[in-house]
C-alpha positions as CSV (number, residue, x, y, z in Angstrom):
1,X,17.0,-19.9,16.9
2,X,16.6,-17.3,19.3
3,X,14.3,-15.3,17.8
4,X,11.7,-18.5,16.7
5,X,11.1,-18.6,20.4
6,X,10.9,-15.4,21.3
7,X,9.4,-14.1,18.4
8,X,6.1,-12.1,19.0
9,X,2.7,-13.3,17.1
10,X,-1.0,-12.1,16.3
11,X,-3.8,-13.5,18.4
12,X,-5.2,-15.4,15.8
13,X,-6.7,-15.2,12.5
14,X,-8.7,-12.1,12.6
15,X,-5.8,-10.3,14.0
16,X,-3.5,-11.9,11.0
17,X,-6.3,-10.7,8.1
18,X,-7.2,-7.1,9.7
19,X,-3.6,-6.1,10.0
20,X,-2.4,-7.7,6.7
21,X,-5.7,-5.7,5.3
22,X,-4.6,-2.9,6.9
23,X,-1.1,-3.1,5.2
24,X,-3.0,-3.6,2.4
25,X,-5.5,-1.1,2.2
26,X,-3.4,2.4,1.6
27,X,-3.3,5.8,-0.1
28,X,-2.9,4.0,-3.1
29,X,-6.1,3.0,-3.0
30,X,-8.1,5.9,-2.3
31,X,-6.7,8.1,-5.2
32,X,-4.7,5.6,-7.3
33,X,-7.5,2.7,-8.2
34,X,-9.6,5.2,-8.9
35,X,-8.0,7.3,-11.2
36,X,-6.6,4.4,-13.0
37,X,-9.9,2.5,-13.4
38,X,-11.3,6.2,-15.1
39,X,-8.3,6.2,-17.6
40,X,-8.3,2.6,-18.5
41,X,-12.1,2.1,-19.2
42,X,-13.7,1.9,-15.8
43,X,-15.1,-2.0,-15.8
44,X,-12.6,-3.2,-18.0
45,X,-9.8,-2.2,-15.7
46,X,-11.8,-3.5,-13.1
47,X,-12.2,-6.9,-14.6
48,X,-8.4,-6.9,-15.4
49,X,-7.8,-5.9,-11.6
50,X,-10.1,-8.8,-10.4
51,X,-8.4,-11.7,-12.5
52,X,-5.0,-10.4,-11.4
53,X,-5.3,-10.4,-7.9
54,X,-7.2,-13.7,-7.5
55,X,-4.3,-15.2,-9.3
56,X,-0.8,-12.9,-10.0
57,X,-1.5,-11.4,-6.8
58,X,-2.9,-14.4,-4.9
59,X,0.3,-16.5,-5.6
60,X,2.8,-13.9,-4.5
61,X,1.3,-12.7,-1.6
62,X,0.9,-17.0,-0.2
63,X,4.4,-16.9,-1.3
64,X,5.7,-13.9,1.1
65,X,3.8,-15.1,4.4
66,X,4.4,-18.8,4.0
67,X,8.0,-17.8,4.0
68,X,7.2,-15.6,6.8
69,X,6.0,-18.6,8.5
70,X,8.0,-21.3,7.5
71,X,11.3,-19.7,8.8
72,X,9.9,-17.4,11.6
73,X,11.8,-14.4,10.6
74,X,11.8,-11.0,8.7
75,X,12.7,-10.3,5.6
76,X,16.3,-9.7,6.2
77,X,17.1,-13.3,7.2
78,X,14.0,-15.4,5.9
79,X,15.4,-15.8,2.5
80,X,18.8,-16.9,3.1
81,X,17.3,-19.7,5.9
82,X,15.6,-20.7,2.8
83,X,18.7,-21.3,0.4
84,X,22.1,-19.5,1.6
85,X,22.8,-18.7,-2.1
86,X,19.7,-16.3,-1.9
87,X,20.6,-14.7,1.4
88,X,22.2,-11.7,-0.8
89,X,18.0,-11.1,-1.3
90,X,17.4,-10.7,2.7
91,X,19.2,-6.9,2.8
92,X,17.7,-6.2,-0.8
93,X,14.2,-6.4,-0.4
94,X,15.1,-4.6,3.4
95,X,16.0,-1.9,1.1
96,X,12.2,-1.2,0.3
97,X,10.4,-0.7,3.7
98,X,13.8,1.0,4.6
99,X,13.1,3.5,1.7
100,X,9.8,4.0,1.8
101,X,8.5,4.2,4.9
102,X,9.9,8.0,5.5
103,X,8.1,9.6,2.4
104,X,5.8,7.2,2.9
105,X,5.1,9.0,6.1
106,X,5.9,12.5,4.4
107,X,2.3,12.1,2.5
108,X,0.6,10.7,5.7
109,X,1.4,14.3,7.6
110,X,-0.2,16.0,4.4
111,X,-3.0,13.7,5.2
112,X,-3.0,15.5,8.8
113,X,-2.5,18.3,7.7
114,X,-5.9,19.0,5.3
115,X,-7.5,17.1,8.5
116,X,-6.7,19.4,10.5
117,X,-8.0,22.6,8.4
118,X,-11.1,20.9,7.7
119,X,-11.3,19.9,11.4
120,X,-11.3,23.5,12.1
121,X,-14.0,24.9,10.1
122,X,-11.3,26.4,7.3
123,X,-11.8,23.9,4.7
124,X,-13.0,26.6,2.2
125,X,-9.4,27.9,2.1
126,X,-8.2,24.1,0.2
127,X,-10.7,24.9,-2.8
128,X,-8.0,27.1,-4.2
129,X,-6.2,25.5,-7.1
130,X,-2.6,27.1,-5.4
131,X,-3.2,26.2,-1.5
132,X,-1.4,22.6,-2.4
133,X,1.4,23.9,-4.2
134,X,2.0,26.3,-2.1
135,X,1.7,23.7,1.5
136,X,4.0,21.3,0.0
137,X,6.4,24.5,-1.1
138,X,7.3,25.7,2.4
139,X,8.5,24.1,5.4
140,X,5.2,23.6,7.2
141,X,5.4,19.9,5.8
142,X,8.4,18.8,8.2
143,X,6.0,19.7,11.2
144,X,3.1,17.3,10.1
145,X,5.5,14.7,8.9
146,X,7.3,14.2,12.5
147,X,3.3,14.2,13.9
148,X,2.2,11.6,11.6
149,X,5.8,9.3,12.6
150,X,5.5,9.8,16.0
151,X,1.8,8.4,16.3
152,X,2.7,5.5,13.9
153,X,5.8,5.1,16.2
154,X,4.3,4.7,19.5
155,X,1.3,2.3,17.9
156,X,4.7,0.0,16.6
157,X,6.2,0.4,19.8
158,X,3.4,-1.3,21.8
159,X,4.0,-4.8,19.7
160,X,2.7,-6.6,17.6
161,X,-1.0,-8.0,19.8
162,X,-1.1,-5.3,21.8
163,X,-0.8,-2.5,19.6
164,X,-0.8,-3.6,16.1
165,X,-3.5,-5.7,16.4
166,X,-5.8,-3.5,18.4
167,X,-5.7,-0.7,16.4
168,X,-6.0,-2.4,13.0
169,X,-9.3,-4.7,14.8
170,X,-10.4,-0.9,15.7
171,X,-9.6,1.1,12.6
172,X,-10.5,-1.7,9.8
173,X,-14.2,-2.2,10.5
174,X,-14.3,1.8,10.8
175,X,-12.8,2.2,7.6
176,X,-15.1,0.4,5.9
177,X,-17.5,2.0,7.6
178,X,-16.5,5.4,6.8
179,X,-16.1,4.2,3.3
180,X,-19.2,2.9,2.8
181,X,-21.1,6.1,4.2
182,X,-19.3,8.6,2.2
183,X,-20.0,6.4,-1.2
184,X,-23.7,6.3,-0.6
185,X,-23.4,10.2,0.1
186,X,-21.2,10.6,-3.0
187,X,-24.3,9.1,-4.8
188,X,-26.4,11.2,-3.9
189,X,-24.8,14.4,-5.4
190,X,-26.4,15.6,-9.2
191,X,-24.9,14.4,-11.5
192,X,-23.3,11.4,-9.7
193,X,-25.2,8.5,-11.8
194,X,-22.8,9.6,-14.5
195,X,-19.9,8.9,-12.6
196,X,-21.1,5.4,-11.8
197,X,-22.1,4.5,-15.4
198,X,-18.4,6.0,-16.2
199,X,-16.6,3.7,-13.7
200,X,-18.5,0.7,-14.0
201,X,-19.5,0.1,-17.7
202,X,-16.5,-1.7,-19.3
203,X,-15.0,0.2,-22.1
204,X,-13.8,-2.4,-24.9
205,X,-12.1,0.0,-26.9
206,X,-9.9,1.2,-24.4
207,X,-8.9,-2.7,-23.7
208,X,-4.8,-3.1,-24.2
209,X,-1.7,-4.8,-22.8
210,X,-1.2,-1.5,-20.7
211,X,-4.3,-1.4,-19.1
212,X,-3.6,-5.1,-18.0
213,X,0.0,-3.7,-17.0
214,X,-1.4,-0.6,-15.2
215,X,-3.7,-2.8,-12.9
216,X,-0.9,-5.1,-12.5
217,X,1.3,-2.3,-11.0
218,X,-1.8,-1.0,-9.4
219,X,-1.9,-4.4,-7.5
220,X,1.5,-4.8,-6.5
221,X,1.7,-1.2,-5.2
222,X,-1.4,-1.9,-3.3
223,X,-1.3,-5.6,-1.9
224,X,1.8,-4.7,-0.1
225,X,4.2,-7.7,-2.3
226,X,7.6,-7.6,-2.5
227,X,8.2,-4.9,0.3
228,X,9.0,-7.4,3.4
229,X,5.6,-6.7,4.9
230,X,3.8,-9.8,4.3
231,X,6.9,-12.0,5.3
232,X,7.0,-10.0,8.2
233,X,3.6,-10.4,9.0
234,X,3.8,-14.3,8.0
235,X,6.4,-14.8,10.4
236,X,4.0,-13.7,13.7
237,X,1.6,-15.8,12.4
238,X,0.0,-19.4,14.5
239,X,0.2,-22.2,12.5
240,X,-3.4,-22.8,13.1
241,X,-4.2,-20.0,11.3
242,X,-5.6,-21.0,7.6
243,X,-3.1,-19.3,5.4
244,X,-5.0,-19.3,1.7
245,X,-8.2,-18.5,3.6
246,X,-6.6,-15.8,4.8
247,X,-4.9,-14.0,2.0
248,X,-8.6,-14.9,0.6
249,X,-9.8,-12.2,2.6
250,X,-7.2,-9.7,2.9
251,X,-7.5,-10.0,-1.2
252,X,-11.8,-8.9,-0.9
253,X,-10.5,-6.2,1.8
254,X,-8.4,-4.3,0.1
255,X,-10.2,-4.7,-3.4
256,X,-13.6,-3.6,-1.6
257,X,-11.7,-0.7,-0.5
258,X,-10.3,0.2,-3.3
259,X,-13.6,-0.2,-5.1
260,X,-15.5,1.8,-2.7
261,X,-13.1,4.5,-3.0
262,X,-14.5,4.9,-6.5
263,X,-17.9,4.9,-5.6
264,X,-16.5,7.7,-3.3
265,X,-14.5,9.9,-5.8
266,X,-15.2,9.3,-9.3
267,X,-19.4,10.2,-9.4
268,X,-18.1,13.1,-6.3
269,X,-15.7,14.1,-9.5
270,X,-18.3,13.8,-12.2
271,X,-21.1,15.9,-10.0
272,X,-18.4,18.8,-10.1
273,X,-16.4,18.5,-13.5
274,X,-18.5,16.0,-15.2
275,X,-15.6,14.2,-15.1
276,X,-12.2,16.7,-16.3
277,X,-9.9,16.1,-13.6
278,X,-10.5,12.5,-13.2
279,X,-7.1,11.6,-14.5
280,X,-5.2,14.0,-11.7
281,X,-3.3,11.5,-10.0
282,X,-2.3,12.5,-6.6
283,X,-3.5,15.9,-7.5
284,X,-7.1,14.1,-7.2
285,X,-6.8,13.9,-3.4
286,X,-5.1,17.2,-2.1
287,X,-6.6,19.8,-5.3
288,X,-9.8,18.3,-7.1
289,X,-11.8,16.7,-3.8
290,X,-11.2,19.7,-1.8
291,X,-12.6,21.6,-4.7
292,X,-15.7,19.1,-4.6
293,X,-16.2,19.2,-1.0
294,X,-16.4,23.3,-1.5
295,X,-19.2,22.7,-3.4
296,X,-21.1,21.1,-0.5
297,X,-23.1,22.2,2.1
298,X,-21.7,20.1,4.8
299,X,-18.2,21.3,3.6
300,X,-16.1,20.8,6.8
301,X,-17.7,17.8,7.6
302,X,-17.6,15.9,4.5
303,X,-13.9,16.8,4.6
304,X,-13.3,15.6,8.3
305,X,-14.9,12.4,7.4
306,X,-13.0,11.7,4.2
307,X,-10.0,12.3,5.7
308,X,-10.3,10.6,8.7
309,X,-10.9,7.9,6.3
310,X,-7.7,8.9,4.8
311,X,-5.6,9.4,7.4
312,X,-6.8,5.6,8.8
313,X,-5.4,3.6,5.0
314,X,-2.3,5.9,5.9
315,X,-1.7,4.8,9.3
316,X,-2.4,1.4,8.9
317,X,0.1,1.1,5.9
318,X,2.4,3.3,7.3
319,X,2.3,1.1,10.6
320,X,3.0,-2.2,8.5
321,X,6.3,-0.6,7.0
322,X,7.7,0.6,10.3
323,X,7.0,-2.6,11.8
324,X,9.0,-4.4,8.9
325,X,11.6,-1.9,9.6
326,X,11.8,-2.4,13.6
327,X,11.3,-6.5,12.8
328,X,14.3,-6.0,10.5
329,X,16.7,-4.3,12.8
330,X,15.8,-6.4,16.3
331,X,16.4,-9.8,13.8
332,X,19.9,-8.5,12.3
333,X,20.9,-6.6,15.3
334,X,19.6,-8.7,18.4
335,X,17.9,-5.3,19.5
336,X,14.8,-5.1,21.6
337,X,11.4,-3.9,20.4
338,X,11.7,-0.4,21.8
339,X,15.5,0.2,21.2
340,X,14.8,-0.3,17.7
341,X,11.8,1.9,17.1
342,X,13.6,4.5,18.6
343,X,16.1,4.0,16.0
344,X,13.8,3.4,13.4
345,X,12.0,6.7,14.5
346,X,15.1,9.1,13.9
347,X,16.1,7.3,10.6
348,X,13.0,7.8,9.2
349,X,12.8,11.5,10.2
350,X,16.5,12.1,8.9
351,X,15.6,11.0,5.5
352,X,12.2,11.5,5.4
353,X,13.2,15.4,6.4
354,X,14.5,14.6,2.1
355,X,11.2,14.5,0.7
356,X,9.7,16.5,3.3
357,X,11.5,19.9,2.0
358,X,12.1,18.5,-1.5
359,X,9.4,20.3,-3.3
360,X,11.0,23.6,-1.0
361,X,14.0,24.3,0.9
362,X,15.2,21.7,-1.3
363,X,13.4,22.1,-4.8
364,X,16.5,22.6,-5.8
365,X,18.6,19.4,-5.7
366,X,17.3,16.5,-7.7
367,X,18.3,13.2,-8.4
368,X,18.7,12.1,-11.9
369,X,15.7,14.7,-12.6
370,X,13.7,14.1,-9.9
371,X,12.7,15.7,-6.0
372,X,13.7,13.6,-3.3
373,X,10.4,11.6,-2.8
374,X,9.6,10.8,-6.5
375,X,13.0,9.3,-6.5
376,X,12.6,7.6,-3.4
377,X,9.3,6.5,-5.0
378,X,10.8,5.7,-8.2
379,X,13.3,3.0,-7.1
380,X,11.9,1.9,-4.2
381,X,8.1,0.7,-6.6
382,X,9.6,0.8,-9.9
383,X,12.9,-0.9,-9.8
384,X,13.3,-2.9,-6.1
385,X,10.3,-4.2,-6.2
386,X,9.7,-5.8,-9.1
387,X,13.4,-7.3,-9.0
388,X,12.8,-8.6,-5.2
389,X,9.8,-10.1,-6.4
390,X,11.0,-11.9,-9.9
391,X,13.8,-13.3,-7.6
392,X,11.3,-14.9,-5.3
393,X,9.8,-16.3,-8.4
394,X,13.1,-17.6,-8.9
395,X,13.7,-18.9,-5.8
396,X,10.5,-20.4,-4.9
397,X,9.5,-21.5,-8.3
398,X,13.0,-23.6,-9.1
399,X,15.5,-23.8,-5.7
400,X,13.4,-24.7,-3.2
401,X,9.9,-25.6,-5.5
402,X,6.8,-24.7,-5.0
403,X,6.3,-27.8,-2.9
404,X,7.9,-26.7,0.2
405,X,5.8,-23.4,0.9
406,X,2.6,-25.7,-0.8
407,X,3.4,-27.8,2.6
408,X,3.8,-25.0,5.1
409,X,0.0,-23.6,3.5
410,X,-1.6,-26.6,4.4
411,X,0.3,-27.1,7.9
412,X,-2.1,-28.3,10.5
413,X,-4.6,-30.2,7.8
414,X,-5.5,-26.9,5.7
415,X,-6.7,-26.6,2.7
416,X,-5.0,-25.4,-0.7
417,X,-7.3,-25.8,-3.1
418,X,-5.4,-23.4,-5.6
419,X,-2.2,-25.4,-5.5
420,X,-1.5,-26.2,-9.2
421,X,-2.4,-22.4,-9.9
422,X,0.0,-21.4,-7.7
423,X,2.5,-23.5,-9.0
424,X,1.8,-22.3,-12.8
425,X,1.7,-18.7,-11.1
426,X,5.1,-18.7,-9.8
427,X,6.8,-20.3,-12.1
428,X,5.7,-19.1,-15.2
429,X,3.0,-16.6,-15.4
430,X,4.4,-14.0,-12.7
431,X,8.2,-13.6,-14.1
432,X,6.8,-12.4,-17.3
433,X,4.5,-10.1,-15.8
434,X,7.0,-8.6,-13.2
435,X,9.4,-8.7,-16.1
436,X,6.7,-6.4,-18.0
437,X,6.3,-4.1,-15.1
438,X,9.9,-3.5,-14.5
439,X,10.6,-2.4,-18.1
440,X,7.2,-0.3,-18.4
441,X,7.6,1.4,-15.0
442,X,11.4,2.4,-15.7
443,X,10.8,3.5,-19.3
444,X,7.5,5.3,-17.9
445,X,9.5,7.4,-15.2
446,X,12.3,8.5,-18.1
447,X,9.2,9.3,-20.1
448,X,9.8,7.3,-23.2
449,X,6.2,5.2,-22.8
450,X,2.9,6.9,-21.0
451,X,1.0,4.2,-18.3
């Protein structure tokens, strides 16, 4: 084919794991793993987490890039090269990159935006309790959303080595960095020591089937499965690279990120509240921090820092899912690379421009009950997903077997060690569990069930 020959690739390993990580590593995992771990019993959930993603999480995500790799193409085509019966599943699990990437980008240029104020010296102004609701209320958003596209947009159109690569090999090791720094700061606050003992010390009690659910969604939200990414990303990859060691490692860099960012913002949290708005959500980020960071000294600069930190787990996510979108359109349509991120580009400001005004301008139209990016959000993580990813279950478990993808992990005499867990993963283990998330997260959003 065409595209197997043409088709662009990383350098090698390093540029594989620090742009998968990168994909990886997200706002989900600034605000969400931390707020989760608080409500589910700090080192409980933490212990469910780490159990889940060295083997639910493991097995899906060596499932995604050896099909990347095996058939050399995106999402949109990889599926049906595998069994024709299944190709229905190439423009379905397009559908999530296609859907999320604008709102996606949406909360990126709020990102900007509170970088910006603090960047400024005005960071005292985000300490009021309104300054949120009222931002996300006018039509201010639209401006930083179309910023925050346009950069992602000309990193994506520089290709996959040249751009992609170099920026994740330059804003990875920062992030941790950054990460790192602001955790050992965090520490230092009164009070802090309480925060740690809260997020760390494993709370029996609060032990249940939906705290192993809620760090099972956590995970799947936040190790980028069933959104095309990783078959993306598995289809530019050498077949020298060592595929298990590899997911090995994206799995420690997004987990160590997401447990830094609770060394960052749950003992930060406690030092100001003693611990109230711990269970705020996404309210955590852009109302309670700020209100923290007022609190410091070093306002401004505390606030530049942490959202630089921010704005790098956006941009790297965000630059995954237009990437899967661009690889999409060039594999369906025959495009070129910069003909289809120019199209990609004005899509995803057209509908992103949705959830942009939809807590403004258009606060008023809903669908089924909800603003135009918690729909978006809604059926893009808590219906596609999950079905995308119980199909590939499906698929690789009993069409093709596990055997086939167990052969392209150990092309060029690599290891898989975890074979037999894999095979027991996908099969049997993982349907249920993505069965289990796609009933709790829909019955969640209606409000019949609280997760």
């Amino acid at each position: 084919m065409e595209q197997t020959t043409k088709r662009s690739s990383f350098s090698g390993k390093l540029g594989f794991v620090l742009a998968a990580a990168g994909s990886a590593v997200g706002l989900g995992n600034i605000w969400r793993f931390p707020y989760l771990a608080a409500k589910y019993g700090g080192g409980i959930f933490l212990l469910c987490y780490l159990i889940l993603a060295v083997t639910f999480g493991f097995a899906l995500m060596v499932a995604e890039i050896a099909i990347g790799r095996k058939t050399r193409q995106s999402a949109i085509h990889a599926y049906g090269v595998l069994d024709k019966r299944f190709r229905f599943l190439g423009p379905l699990a397009s559908l999530v990159p296609i859907i999320i990437t604008p709102y996606y980008c949406v909360i990126g240029g709020w990102v900007i935006k509170y970088l910006f104020v603090y960047a400024t010296g005005n960071g005292a102004v985000l300490t009021d309790s309104n300054y949120f609701g009222s931002f996300i209320s006018s039509v201010s958003p639209i401006v930083w959303f179309i910023i925050f596209v346009l950069i992602t947009a000309i990193i994506v159109m520089t290709g996959v080595e040249k751009g992609i690569e170099k920026v994740s090999k330059f804003m990875m090791p920062l992030l941790v960095i950054l990460s790192i720094g602001i955790a050992v700061y965090c520490l230092t606050l009164p009070g802090a020591i309480d925060g740690v003992i809260y997020y760390l010390k494993p709370d029996f009690s609060k032990f249940s089937m939906t705290t192993v659910l809620a760090a099972m969604g956590q995970l799947f939200y936040s190790m980028s499965l069933a959104m095309g990414i990783m078959i993306t990303y598995g289809s530019y990859m050498k077949k020298d690279s060592h595929l298990t060691a590899s997911v090995h490692q994206i799995e420690i860099f997004d987990t160590g990120i997401a447990f830094l960012a609770g060394l960052m913002i749950i003992p930060a949290v406690f030092s100001f509240t003693g611990g109230a708005d711990i269970n705020a959500g996404p309210g955590l980020m852009f109302i309670t921090l700020p209100k923290v960071f007022g609190s410091i000294a070093i306002t401004n600069i505390i606030g530049v820092l942490f959202f630089v930190l921010v704005i790098f787990a956006a941009l790297t996510s965000a630059i995954s899912l237009m990437e899967t979108v661009v690889s999409i359109i060039c594999d369906k349509t025959g495009m070129k690379r910069l003909a289809s991120c120019i199209v990609t580009t004005i899509g995803i400001i057209a509908l992103g421009s949705l959830s942009a005004l939809g807590y403004g301008v258009l606060a008023q139209v809903q669908i089924i009950g909800m603003a135009f990016l918690d729909f978006f959000d809604f059926i893009s993580n808590s219906v596609l997903m999950p079905v995308v990813a119980l199909l590939t279950c499906i698929l690789v478990g009993y069409v093709i077997k596990p055997a086939a993808l167990i052969e392209e992990a150990e092309a060029e005499g690599a290891s898989f060690k975890g074979k037999k867990l894999f095979v027991v993963v996908i099969k049997y283990i993982a349907p249920v569990c993505i069965i289990a998330i796609l009933i709790t997260s829909v019955l969640s959003a209606f409000g019949f069930i609280s997760i």
